[in-house]
N, C-alpha and C positions, 0 to 999 in steps of 0.2 A: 450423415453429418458432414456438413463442408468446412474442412480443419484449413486450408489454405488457400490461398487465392494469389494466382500470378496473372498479371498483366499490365496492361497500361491505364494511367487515369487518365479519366474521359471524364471527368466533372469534378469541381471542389467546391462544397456547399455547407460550409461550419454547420454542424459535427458532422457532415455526412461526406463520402466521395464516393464516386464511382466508376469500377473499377472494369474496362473492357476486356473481357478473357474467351477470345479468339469469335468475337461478334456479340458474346451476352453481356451485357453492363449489368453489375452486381451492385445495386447500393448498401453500403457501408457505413456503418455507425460508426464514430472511432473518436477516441479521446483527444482533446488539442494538443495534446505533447506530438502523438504520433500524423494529426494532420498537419501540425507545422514542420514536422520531419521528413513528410512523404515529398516525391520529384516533382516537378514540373509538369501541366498537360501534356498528352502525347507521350512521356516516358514510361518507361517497364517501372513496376512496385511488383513485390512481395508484401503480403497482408498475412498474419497468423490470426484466425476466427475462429469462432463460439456465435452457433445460432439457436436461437431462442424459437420455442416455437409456443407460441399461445393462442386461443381462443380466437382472438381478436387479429393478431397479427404473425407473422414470420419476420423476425429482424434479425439481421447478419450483423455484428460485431466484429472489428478489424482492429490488430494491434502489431506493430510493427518488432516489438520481440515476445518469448516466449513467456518473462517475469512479469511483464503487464499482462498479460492473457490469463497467466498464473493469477495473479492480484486481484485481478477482474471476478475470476471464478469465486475465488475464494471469499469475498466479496458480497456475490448473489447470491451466496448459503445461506446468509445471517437474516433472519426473520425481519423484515420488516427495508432489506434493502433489496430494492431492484433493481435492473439492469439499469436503468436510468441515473438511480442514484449512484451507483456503479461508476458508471462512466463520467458523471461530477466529477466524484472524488479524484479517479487516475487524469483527470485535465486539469484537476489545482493542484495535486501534487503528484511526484514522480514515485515509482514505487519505492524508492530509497529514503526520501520523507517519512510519505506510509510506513514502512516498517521501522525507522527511526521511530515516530511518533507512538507507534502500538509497543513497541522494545522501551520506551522508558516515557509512556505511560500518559501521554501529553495530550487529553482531549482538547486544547486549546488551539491547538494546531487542527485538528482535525473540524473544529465550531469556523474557523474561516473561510471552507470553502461553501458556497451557495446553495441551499438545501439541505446541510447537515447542522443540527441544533445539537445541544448538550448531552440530550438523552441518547439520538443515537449514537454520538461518537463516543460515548461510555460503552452504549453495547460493540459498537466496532472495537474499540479496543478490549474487552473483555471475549469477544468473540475470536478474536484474530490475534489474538496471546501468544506466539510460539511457533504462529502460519508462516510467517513471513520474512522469519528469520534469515535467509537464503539471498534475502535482496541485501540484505546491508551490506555495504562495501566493510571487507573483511571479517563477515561473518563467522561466528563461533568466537571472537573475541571479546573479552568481558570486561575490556581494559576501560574504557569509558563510563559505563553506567558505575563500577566500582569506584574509577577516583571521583566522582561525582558524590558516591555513596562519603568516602573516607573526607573528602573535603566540606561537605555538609556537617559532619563528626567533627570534623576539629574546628566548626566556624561554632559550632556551638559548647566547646568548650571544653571536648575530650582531646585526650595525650594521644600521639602517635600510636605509641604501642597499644590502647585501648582500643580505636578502630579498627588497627590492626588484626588486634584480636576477634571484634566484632563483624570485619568481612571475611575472615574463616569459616565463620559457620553460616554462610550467606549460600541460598543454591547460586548456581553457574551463571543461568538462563535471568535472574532476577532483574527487573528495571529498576530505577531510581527511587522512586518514590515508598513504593514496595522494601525495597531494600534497606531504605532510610528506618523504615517503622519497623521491621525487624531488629536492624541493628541495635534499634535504642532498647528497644523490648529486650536481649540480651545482655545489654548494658547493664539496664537496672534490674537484675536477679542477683 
């Protein structure tokens, strides 16, 4: 399995580059975040990859940190996405989107990028529930998706101390929307 690739780029060809590693040019699949990040011709790159090997072809995938490579994989699990759709998704959003968007539940977000419809960013995000936790900037904090929770509570017409009450019994890990519909369901017992 070829996990990394160092050398210079010798070609840039949206979504592809390629990458000289001491005479062999390696062509490179890679998300637009990471080809608009990568050096100049002629300069040194570090690539982190994932290769694919099927039937039809052998394709090298290149990502310029570990959380996209992470993202990516986690990703090509889910029934019905492939490596292709894969790499849509990490070039219309960054992984911190992605795991925003899966963390509080927002296939709307996910229906904007090119190739993903309704259906499957329902199953990405039920897929990817809990995966991706690790990307969000300041991960393990639940301070967001709750006042969200408690602000939704009081636009609809409960007392402080009532959602108060009702994000008590709310798990940790819970997104928005999810959250919401618990709450209420607690509410009215």
């Amino acid at each position: 399995m070829i996990g990394r690739l160092r050398g210079t780029v010798a070609g840039k060809n949206p979504p592809q580059v390629l990458i000289d590693v001491q005479g062999v040019g390696y062509e490179v699949d890679v998300p637009m975040s990471t080809f608009c990040a990568l050096p100049a011709l002629g300069e040194p790159a570090i690539l982190l990859t994932h290769f694919v090997v099927r039937e039809d072809a052998q394709i090298l995938f290149g990502f310029l940190s570990a959380d996209e490579r992470e993202a990516f994989r986690q990703l090509i699990k889910i029934s019905g996405v492939g490596p292709r759709t894969a790499l849509s998704l990490l070039s219309g959003l960054s992984v911190a989107d992605l795991a925003a968007a899966v963390a509080q539940q927002e296939a709307c977000r996910l229906v904007k990028v090119p190739g993903i419809g309704k259906k499957t960013a329902e199953r990405l995000l039920l897929e990817l529930k809990g995966k991706l936790g690790d990307a969000l900037p300041g991960h393990g904090s639940t301070a967001a998706p709750r006042t969200d929770i408690s602000q939704a509570l009081l636009a609809l017409g409960y007392s402080e101390k009532e959602a108060e009450a009702a994000l008590k019994s709310l798990p940790a890990d819970i997104g928005v929307s999810e959250g919401i519909k618990m709450a209420l369901k607690s509410l009215n017992r």
